[in-house]
N, CA, C and O of each residue as an XYZ file, in Angstrom:
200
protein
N      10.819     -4.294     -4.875
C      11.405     -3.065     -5.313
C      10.543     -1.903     -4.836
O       9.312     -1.917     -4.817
N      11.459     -0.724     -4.388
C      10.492      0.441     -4.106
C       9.531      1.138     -4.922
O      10.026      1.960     -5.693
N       8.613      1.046     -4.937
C       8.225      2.462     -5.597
C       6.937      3.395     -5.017
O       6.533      3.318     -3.857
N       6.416      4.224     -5.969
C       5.451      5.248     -5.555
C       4.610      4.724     -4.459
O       4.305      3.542     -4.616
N       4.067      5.398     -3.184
C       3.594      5.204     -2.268
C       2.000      4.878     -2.499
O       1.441      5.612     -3.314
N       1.202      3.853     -1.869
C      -0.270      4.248     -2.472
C      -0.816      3.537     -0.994
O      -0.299      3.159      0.057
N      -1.988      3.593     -1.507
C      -3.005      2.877     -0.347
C      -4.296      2.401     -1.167
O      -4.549      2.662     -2.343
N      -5.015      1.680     -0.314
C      -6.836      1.570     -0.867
C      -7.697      2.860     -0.609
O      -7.625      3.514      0.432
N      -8.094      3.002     -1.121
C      -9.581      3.966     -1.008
C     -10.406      3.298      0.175
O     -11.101      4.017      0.893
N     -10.347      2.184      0.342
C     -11.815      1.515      0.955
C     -11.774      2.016      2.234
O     -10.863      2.793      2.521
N     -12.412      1.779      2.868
C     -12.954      2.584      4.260
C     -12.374      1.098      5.441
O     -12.360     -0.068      5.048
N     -12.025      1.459      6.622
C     -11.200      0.598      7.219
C      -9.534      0.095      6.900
O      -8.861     -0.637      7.626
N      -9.062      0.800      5.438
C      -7.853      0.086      5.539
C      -6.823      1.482      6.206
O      -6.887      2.700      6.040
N      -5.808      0.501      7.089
C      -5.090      1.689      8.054
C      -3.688      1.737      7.132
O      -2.954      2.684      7.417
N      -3.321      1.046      6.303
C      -2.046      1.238      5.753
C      -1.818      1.788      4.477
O      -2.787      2.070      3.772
N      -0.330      2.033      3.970
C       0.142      2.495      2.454
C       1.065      1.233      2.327
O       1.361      0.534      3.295
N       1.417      1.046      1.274
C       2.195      0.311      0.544
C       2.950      1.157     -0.235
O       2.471      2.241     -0.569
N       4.785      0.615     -0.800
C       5.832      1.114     -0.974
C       6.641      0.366     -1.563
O       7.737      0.829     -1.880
N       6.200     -1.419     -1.957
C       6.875     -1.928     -2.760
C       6.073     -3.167     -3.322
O       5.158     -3.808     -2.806
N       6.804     -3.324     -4.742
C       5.384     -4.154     -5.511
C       5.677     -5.526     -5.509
O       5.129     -6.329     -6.264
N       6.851     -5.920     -4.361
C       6.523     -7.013     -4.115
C       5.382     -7.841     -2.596
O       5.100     -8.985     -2.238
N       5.054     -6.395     -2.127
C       4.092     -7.148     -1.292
C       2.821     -7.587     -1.815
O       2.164     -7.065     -2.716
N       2.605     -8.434     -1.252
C       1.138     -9.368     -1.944
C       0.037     -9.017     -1.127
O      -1.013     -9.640     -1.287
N       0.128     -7.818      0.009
C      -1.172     -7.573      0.329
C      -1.685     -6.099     -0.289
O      -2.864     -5.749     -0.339
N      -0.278     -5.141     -0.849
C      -0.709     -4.285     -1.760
C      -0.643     -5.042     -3.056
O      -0.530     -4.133     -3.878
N      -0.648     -6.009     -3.621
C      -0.617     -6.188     -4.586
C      -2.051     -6.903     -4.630
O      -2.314     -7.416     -5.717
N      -2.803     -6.994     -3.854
C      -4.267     -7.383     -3.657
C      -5.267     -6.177     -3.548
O      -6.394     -6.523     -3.193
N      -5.147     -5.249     -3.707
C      -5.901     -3.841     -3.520
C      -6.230     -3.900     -5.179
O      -5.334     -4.042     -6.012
N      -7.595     -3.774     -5.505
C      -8.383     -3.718     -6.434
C      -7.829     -2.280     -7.351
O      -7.417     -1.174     -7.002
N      -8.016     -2.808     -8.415
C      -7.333     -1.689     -9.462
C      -8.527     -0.140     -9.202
O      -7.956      0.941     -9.051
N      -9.358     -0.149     -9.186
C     -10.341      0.753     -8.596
C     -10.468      1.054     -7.416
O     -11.403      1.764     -7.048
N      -9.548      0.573     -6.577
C      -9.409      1.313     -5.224
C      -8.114      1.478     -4.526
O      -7.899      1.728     -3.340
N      -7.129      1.245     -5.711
C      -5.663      1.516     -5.478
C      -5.697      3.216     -6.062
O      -6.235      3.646     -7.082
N      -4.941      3.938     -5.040
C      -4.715      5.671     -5.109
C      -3.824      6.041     -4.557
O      -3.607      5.857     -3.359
N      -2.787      6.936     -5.720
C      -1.220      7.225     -4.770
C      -1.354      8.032     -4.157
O      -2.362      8.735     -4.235
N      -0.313      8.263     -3.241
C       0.020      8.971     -1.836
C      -0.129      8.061     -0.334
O      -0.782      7.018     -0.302
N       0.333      8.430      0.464
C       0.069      7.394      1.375
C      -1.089      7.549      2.232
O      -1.409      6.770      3.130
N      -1.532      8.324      1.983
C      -3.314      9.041      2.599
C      -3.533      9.265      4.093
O      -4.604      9.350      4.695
N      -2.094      9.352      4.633
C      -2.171      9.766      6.357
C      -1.978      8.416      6.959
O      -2.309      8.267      8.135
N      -1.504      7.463      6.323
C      -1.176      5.891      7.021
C      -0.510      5.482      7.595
O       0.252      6.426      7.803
N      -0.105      4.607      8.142
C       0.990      4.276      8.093
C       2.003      3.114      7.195
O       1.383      2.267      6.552
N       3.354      3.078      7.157
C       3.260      2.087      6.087
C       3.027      0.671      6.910
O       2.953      0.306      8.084
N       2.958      0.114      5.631
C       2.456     -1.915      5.540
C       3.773     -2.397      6.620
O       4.929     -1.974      6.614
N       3.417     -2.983      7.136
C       4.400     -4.252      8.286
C       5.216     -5.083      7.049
O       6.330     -5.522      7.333
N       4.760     -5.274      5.880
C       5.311     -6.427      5.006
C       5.971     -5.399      4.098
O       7.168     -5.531      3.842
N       5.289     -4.402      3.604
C       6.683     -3.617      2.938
C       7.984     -3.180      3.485
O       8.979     -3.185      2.759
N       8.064     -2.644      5.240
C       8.717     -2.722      5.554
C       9.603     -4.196      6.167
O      10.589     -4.132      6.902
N       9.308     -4.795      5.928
C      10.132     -5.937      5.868
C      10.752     -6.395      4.758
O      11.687     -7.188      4.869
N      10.381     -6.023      3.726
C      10.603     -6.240      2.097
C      11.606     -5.014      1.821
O      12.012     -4.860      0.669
N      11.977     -4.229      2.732
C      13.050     -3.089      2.635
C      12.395     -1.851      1.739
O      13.051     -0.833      1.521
């Protein structure tokens, strides 16, 4: 399902995430998950997840 745009904080990650069924945003540490998409681009797997 869609929702609010976010990304990691951590240094090296190039993507945002856009739906909470992907499991590689759903692996981003509760302390380094931050909304907006921070200049990224989106995830290969969210957009496949529609």
């Amino acid at each position: 399902m869609k929702v609010n745009p976010f990304h990691s904080k951590k240094p090296g990650t190039t993507v945002y995430h856009d739906n909470n069924k992907c499991t590689e945003g759903n692996n981003i540490e509760k302390e380094n998950k931050v909304p907006g998409t921070g200049g990224k681009s989106r995830c290969d797997h969210c957009k496949r997840l529609g």
